[in-house]
C-alpha positions as CSV (number, residue, x, y, z in Angstrom):
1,X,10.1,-19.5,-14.9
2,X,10.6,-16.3,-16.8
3,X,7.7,-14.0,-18.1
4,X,8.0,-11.8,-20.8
5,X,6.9,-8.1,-19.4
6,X,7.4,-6.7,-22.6
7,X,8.2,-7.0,-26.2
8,X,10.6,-5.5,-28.6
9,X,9.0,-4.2,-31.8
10,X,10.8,-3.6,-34.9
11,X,13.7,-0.9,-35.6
12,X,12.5,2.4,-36.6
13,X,14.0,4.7,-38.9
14,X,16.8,6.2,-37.2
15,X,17.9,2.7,-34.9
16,X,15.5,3.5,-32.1
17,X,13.7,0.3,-31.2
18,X,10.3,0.6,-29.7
19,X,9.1,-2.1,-27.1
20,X,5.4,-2.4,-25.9
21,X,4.1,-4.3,-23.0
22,X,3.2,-7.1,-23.2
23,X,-0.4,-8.8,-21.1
24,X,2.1,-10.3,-18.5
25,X,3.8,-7.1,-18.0
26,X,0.2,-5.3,-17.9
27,X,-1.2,-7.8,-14.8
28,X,2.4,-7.6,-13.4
29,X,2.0,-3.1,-13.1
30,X,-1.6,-3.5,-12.2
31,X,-0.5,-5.9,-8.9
32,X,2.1,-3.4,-8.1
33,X,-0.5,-0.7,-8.6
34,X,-2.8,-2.4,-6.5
35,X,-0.5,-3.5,-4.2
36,X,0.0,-0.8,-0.7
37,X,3.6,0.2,0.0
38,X,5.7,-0.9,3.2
39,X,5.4,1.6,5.6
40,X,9.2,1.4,6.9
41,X,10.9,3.8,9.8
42,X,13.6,4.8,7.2
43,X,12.1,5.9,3.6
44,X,13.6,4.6,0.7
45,X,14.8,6.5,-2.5
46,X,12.2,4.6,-4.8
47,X,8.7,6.8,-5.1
48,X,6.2,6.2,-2.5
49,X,3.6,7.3,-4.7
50,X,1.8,4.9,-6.9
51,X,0.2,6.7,-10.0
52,X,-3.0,5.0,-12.0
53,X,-2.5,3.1,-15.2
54,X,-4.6,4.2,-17.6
């Protein structure tokens, strides 16, 4: 099944197309938030630190 995570808004002036989360994509970031991170022997190049959602 797919989820939509976000959602593309109309085309501004200019061509830039704005997207906006969607609720999906807003409970998906809060379990990832939520979620602790793998402690691991190697580090990996993704951040480790998990900053709060607003």
């Amino acid at each position: 099944m797919f989820v939509k995570l976000v959602r593309a808004l109309p085309e501004e002036d200019g061509g830039q197309r704005p997207y906006e989360i969607t609720d999906a994509g807003r409970a998906e970031v809060a379990g990832w938030f939520t979620t602790p991170a793998e402690r691991r022997e190697r580090p990996r190049d993704e951040p480790a630190v998990k900053l709060p959602s607003r």
